[in-house]
N, C-alpha and C positions, 0 to 999 in steps of 0.2 A: 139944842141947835142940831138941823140934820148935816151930818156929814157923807160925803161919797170918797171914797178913793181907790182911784184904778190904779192897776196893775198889769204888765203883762204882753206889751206893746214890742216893736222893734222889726227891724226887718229882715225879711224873709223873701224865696226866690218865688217867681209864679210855680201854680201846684203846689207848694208848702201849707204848712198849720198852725196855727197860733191860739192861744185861751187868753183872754183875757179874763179879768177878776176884779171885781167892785165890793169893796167892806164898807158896807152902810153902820152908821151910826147914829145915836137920836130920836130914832123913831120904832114903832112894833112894826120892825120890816115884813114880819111873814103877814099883815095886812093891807099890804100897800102895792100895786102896781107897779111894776119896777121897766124899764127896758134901755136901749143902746140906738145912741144915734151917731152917726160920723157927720165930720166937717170936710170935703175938699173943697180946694184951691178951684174959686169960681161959680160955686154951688150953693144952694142954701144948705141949711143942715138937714140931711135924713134920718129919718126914723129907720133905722134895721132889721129891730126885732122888740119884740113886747112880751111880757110876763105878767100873767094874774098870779093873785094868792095861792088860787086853786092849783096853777100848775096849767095852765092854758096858753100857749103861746100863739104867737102873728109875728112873720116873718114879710119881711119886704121882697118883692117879686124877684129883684134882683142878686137878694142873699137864700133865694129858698134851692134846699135839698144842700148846700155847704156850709152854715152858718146855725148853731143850736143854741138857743138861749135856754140858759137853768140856772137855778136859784137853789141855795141850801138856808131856808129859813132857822134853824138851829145855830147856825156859826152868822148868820147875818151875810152874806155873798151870795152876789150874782155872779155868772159867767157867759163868756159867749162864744163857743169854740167856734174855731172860725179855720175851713178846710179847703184844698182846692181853690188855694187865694190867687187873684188875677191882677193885674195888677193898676186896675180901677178899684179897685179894692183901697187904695192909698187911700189916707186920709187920720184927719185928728177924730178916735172914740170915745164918746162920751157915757158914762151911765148918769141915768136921769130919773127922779121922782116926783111926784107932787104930793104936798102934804100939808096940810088944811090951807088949802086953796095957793097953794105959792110953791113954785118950780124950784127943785133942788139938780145941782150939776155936778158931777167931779171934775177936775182939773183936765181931763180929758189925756188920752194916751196916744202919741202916733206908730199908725202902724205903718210900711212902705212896704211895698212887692214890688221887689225889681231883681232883674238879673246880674 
């Protein structure tokens, strides 16, 4: 059974930084496509950021040049340091995978940026 679970959530002022952290389990993580999406209040869910095996990342327009997605295939963890946070930035993160053909989620972590 694949498991996800994040870590690393909470809140922070605008311009602050945060890492979050996903330990996958179940699966040969360093072959599997891995990435982060957030939920806000009114929105569908976005895609953030993306990670191939290779070490390839896609960032969302709106997270690009403050937001880095990495993965340490040896310990099984992804991360998504998250910089210069604004505070639309709010919202529940999620790490996500698919694996033989079926969507896997973590319980998801909220982050809030406020002052």
């Amino acid at each position: 059974q694949v498991r996800l679970l994040e870590s690393g959530g909470g809140l922070v002022q605008p311009g602050g930084f945060l890492r979050l952290s996903c330990a996958a389990s179940g699966l040969n993580f360093r072959l599997y496509p891995m990435d982060w999406s957030r939920q806000t209040p009114g929105k569908e869910r976005e895609l953030v950021a993306r990670i191939i095996s290779g070490g390839t990342t896609n960032n969302a327009d709106s997270v690009k040049g403050r937001f880095t997605i990495s993965r340490d295939n040896v310990r099984n963890l992804l991360f998504l340091q998250m910089s210069s946070l604004k505070p639309e930035d709010t919202g529940r993160y999620y790490c996500h995978t698919k694996h033989r053909e079926m969507d896997f989620w973590g319980q998801g972590n909220q982050v809030t940026v406020s002052s």
